[in-house]
C-alpha positions as CSV (number, residue, x, y, z in Angstrom):
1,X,0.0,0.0,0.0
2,X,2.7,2.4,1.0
3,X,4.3,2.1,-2.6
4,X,1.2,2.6,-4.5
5,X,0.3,5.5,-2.6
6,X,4.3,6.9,-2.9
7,X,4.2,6.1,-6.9
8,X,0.7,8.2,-6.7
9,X,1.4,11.1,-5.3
10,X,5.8,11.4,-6.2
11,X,5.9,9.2,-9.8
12,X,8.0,11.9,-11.3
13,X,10.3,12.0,-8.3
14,X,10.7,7.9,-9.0
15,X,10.9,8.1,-11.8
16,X,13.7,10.6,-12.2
17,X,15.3,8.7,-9.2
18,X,14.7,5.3,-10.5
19,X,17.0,7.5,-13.9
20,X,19.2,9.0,-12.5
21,X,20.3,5.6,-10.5
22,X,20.0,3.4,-13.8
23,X,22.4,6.1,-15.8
24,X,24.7,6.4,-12.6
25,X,25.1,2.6,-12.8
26,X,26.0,3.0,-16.5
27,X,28.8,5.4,-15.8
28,X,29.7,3.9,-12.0
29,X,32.2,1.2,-12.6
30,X,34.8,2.2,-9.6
31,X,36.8,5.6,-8.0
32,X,35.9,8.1,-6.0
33,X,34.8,10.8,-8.7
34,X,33.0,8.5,-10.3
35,X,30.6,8.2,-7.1
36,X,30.2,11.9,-7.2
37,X,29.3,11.8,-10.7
38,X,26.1,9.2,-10.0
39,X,25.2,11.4,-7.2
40,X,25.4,14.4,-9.5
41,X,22.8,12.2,-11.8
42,X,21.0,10.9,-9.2
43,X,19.9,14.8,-8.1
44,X,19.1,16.0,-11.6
45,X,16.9,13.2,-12.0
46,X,15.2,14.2,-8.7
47,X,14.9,17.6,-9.4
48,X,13.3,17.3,-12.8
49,X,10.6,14.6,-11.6
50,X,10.0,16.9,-8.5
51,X,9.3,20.0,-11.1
52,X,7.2,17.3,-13.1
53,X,5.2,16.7,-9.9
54,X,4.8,20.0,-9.0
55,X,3.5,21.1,-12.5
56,X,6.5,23.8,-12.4
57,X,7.0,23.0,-16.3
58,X,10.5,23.0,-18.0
59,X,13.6,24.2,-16.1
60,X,15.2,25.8,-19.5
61,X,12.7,27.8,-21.7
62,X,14.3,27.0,-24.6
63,X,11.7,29.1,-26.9
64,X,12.0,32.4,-25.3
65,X,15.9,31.8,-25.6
66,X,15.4,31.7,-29.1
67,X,13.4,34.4,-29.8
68,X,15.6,36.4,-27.8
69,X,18.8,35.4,-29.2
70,X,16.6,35.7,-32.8
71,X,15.3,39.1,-32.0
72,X,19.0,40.9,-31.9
73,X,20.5,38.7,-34.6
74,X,19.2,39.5,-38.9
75,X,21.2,37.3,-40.7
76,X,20.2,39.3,-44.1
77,X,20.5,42.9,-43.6
């Protein structure tokens, strides 16, 4: 019961966990900065299935980026 009602209410946070450990254990074969690596992934997959929980949307707005960088920038003038 306790899962179902964790995967209910946090599935992005598992999810991005559940990522971040699968693509840590990919890159963790041994050493010491390797370790801090997985941890590295293991919190970047927690923070984006946290913002996917939360409804917070992306963490890079990719589209105003581009119109920005569009807006100062007329390759035919």
């Amino acid at each position: 019961m306790f899962w179902k009602e964790m995967w209910e209410s946090h599935r992005g946070r598992v999810v991005g966990v559940a990522g971040g450990i699968l693509f840590g254990f990919i890159y963790l074969i041994a050493g010491f900065w390797n370790m801090l690596f997985f941890a590295l992934l293991v919190f970047i997959g927690y923070t984006f299935g946290k913002r996917k929980d939360l409804s917070q949307g992306a963490l890079v707005h990719w589209r105003e980026i581009g119109q920005w960088l569009s807006s100062g920038w007329r390759p035919f003038k």
